[in-house]
C-alpha positions in Angstrom: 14.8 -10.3 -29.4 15.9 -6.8 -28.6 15.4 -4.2 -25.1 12.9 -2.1 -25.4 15.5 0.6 -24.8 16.9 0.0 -27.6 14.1 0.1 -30.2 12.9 3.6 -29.5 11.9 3.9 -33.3 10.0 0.2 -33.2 6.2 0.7 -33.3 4.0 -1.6 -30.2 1.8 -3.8 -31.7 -1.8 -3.1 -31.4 -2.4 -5.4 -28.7 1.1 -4.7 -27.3 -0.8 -1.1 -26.6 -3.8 -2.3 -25.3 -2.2 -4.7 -22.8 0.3 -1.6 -21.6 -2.7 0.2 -20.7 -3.8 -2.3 -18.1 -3.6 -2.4 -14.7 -0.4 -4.4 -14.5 1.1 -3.7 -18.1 3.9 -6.2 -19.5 7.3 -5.3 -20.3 7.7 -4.9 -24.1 10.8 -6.4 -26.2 11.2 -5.8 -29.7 10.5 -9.1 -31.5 10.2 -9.9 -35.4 10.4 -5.6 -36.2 7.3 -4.6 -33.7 7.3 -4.6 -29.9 5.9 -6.8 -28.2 5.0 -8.1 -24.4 7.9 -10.4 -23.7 5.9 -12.5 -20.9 2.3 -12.7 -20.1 2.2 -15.3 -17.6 4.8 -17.6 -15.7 7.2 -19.2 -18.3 5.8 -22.8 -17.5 2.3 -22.1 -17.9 2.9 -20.6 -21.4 4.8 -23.6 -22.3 2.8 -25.8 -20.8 -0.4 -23.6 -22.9 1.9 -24.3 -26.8 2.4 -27.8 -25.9 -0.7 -29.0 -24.6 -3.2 -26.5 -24.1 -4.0 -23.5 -26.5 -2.6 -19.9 -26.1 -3.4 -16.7 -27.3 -0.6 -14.5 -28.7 0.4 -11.6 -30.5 1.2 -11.7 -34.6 0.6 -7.7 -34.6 4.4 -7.8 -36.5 2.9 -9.5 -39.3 2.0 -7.4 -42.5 -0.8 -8.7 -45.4 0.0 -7.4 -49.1 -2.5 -7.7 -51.5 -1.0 -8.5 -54.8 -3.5 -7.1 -57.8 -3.4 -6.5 -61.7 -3.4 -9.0 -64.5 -0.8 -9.8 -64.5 -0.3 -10.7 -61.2 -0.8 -14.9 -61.3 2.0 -15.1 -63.8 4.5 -12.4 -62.3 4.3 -13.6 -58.8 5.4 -17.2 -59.6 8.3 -15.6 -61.0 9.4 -14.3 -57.9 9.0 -17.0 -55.3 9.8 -20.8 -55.2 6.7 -22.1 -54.4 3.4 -22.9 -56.4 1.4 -19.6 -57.0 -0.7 -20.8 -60.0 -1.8 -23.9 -58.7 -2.8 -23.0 -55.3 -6.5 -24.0 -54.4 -9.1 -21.1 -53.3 -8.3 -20.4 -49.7 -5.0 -22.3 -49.5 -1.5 -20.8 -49.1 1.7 -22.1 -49.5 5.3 -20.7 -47.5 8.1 -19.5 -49.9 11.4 -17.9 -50.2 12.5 -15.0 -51.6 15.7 -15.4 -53.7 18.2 -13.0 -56.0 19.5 -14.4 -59.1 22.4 -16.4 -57.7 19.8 -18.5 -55.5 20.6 -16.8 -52.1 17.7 -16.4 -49.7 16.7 -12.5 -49.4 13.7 -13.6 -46.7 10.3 -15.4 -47.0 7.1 -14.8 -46.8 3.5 -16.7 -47.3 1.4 -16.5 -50.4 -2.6 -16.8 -49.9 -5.4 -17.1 -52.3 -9.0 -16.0 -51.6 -10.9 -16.9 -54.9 -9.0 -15.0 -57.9 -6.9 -12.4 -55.0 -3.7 -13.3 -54.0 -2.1 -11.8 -50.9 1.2 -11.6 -49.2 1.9 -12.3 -45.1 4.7 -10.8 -44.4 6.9 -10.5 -41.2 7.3 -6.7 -39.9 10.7 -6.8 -39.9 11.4 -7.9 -43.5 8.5 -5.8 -44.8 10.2 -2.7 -46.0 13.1 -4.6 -47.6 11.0 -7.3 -49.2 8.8 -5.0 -50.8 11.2 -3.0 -52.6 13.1 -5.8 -54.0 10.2 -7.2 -55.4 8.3 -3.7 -56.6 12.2 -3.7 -58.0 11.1 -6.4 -60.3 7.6 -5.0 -61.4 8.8 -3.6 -64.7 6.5 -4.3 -67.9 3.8 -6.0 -66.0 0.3 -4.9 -64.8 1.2 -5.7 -61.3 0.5 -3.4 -58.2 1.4 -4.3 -54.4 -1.2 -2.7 -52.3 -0.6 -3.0 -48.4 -3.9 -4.2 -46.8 -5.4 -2.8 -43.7 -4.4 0.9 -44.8 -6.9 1.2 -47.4 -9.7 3.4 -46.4 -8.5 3.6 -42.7 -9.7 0.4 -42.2 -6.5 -0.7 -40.1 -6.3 -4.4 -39.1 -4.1 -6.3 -37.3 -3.6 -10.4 -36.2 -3.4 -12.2 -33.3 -2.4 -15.6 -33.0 -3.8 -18.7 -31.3 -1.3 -21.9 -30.8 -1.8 -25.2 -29.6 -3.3 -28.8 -29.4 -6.5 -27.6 -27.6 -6.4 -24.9 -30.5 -9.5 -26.2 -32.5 -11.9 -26.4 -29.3 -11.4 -23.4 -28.1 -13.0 -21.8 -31.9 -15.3 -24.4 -31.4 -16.5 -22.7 -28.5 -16.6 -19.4 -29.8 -18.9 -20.8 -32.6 -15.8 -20.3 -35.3 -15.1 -22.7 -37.9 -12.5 -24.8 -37.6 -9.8 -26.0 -40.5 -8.9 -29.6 -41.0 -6.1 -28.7 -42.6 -2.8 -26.9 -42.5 -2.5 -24.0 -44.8 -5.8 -23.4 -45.3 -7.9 -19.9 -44.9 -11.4 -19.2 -44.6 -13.5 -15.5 -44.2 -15.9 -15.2 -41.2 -18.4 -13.1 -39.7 -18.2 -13.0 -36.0 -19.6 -10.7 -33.4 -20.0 -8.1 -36.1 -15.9 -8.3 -37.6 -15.1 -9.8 -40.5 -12.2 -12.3 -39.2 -9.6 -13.5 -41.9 -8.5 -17.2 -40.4 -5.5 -18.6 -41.6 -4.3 -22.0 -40.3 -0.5 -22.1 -40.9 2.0 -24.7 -40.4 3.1 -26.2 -37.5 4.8 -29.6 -36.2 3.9 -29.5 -32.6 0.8 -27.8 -32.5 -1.8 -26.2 -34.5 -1.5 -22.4 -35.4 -4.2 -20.5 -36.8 -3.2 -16.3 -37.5 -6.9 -14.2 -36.7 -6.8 -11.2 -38.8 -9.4 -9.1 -37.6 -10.2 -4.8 -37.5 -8.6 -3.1 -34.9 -11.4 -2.2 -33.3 -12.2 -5.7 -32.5 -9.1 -6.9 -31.0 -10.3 -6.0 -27.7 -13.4 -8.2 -28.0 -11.5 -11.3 -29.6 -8.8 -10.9 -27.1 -11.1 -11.7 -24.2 -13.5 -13.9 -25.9 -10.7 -16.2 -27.0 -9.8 -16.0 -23.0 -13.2 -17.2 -22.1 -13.1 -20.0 -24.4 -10.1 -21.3 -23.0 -6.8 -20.1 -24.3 -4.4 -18.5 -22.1 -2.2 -15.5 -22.6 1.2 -16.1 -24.1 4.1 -13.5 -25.1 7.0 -13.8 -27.6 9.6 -15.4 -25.3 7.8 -18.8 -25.0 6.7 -18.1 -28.4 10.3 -17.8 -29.8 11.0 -21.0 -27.5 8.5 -23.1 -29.0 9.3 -22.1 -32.5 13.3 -23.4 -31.9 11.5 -26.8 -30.4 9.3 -27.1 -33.8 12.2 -26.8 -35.7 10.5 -23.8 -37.8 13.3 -21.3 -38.8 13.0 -17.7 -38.6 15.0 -15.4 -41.8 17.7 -13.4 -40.1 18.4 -15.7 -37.2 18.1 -19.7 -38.7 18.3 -18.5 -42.5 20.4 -15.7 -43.7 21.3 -13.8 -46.7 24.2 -16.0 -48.0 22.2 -19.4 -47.4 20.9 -21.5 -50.3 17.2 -23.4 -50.0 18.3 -26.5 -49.6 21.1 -25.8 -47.0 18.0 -24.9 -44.9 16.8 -28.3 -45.2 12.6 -26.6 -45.9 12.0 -28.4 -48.8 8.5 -27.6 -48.4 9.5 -24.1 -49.8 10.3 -25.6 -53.0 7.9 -26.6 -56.0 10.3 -28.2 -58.5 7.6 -28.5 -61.9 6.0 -24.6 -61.3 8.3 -23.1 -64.5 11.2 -20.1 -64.0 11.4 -18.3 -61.2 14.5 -15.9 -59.9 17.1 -18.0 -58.7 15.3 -21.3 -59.7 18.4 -22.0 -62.1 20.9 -22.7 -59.2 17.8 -24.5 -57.3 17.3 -26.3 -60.1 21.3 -27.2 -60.5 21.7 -27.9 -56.8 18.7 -30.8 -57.3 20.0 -32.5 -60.7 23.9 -32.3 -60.3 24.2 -32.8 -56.2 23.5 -32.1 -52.5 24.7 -28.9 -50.6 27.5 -29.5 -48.2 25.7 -28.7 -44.8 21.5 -28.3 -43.5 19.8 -26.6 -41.0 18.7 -29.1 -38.1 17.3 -29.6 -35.1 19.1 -30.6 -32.3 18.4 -31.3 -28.6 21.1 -30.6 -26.3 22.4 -30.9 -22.8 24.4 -28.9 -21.3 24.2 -24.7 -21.0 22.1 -22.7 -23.1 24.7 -21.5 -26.3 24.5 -18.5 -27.9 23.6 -17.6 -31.8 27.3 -18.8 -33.6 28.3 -21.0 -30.9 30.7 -23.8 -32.6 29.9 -27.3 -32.9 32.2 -29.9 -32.6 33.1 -33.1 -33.7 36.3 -34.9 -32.6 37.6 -31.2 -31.7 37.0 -30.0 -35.2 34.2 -27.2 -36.0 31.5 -29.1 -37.9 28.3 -26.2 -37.9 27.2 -23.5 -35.4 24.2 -22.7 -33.8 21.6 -20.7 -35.6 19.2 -20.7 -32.7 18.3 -22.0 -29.0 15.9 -22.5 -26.1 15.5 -24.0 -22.9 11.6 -25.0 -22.5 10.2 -25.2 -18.7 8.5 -28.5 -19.5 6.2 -30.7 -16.5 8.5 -33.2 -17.1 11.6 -31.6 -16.7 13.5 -28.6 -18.4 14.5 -29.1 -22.4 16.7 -27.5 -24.4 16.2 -27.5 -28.0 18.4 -25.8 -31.1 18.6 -25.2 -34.7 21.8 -25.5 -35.8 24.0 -25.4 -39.4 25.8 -29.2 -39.7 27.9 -29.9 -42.1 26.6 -33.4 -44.4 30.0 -35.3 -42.8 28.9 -35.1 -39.4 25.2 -35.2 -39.8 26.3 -38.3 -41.6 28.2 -40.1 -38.4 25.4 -38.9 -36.1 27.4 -38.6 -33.4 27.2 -36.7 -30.3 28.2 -33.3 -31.0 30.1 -31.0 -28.2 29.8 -27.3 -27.5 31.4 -24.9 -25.0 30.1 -21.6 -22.8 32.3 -20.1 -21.1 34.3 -22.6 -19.1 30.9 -25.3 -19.5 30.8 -28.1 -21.9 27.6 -29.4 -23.2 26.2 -32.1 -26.1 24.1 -31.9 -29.0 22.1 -35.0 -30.9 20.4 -34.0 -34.3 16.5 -35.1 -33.9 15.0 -37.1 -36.4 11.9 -36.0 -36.2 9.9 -33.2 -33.9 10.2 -34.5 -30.2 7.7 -35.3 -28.2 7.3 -32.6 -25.2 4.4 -34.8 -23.3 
């Protein structure tokens, strides 16, 4: 996350512009290529809203992508590691983005509404993402149309996060989805809502795509049913505590798919795709040498790159890290690179800030913040 002062050339978010012309606006920080309002409430009650509760966010830095043509089934499997051809109506599935020596260029989410396919992709790998794959558009009737700009008929998402996540669509008389990755079309209150229920290991997320001109309306409604107003700081927070990487902070250009340890990325039986050769080699002939992971630690809050050590000797970094203002007591949570030697001992690691030492345990699974 980035000072506003900083991103003069960042574009607010639709609702990041609606909330700044309020009586007491928020302060905006750029976050994921948009700005954004950093806090919308006291840091514990928007915590407290993600882990128990339900909240009500922005995703106005997400950008959908219709992909269109005949050719589109075939081409698009080509370029991303998941399954394309075999996902249901109204299901998606999470991939990466690689060149053709396997290295992660970014990710993105592939959906399927009856025979379309469509792209959700995060603002600030939008630009970059499109033209390397429009790069690889060559013989084939394929076309990338961005949606939401056809027509004027500008949209944009918001977000709603949490246990308590299902009741409060339940009382706005929405349909609710049983399952993760999953997507369903809705008329409500005169919009045609897009619902998309993503992935999640703490909570549930669900992404509302609606018209612009409704966002005030679901705003508030979703209010009134119960969610409370969250920004992108306990957002970010949460998202380090779920163990859900983010491209450019957890997962960078030079990493390989599995190093990240997402194998939920990966479909090993869908047929070529760019970079599946070294994917491919990686699963048959050995492991990778280090994984992403989460940790929990104690100690100060490290920085992006802090070293992690075991018996004095750098074993990973820190990709990522939090502190969460829990009931129970303050937590803080990291994603960090380890490499397979140390993850192996499972030892304590150690870290250092300044003239502070602190500890680090890899988690075995998510951890339980009731």
């Amino acid at each position: 996350m980035t000072e506003s002062v900083t991103a003069a050339n960042t574009q607010s978010t639709h609702l990041a512009a609606l909330l700044a012309a309020s009586a007491k606006p928020p302060r905006l920080i750029e976050y994921r290529g948009a700005m954004t309002p950093q806090e919308l409430d006291a840091p514990e009650t928007e915590i407290a809203a993600l882990a128990t509760g339900a909240a009500e966010h922005d995703l106005g830095w997400l950008r959908r992508v219709a992909v269109r043509g005949e050719d589109r089934f075939r081409w698009l499997s080509g370029m991303v590691t998941n399954t394309v051809n075999d996902l249901e109506p109204n299901a998606g599935a999470w991939n990466l983005v690689l060149n053709a020596q396997g290295r992660i260029q970014g990710d993105l989410t592939v959906w399927r509404e009856g025979e379309n396919l469509e792209l959700v992709i995060a603002a600030d790998q939008y630009d970059r993402l499109l033209k390397h794959l429009d790069h690889f558009i060559i013989m084939d009737d394929v076309e990338l149309v961005p949606l939401g700009e056809e027509l004027g008929a500008e949209e944009t998402a918001l977000g709603l996060t949490g246990p308590q996540a299902d009741a409060v669509l339940r009382r706005m008389g929405l349909p609710v989805l049983a399952e993760p990755m999953t997507a369903t079309r809705v008329e409500w209150n005169g919009l045609n809502l897009r619902m998309l229920r993503g992935y999640g290991t703490l909570a549930t997320h669900y992404e509302l795509w609606t018209p612009v001109a409704g966002i005030t309306r679901l705003w508030r409604t979703l209010s009134t049913a119960g969610a409370s107003p969250v920004g992108c700081a306990a957002l970010e927070a949460f998202r380090i505590a779920e163990g859900i990487p983010s491209y450019g902070v957890d997962m960078l250009e030079r990493d390989l798919p599995q190093e990240t340890s997402q194998m939920r990325t990966l479909h090993f039986n869908k047929g070529c795709y760019l970079g599946q050769e070294i994917v491919e080699r990686i699963r048959s002939r050995g492991n990778v040498h280090r994984h992403l992971r989460g940790l929990e630690l104690t100690g100060p809050v490290p920085a992006s790159g802090t070293e992690l050590l075991l018996d004095g000797a750098a074993v990973g970094h820190v990709t990522s890290a939090a502190e969460l203002k829990l009931t129970a007591g303050n937590r803080i949570f990291a994603l960090g690179m380890i490499r397979s030697e140390a993850e192996a001992r499972n030892d304590a690691l150690t870290y250092t800030v300044g003239t502070a030492t602190g500890t680090a345990r890899i988690l075995v699974g998510p951890p339980n913040l009731i």
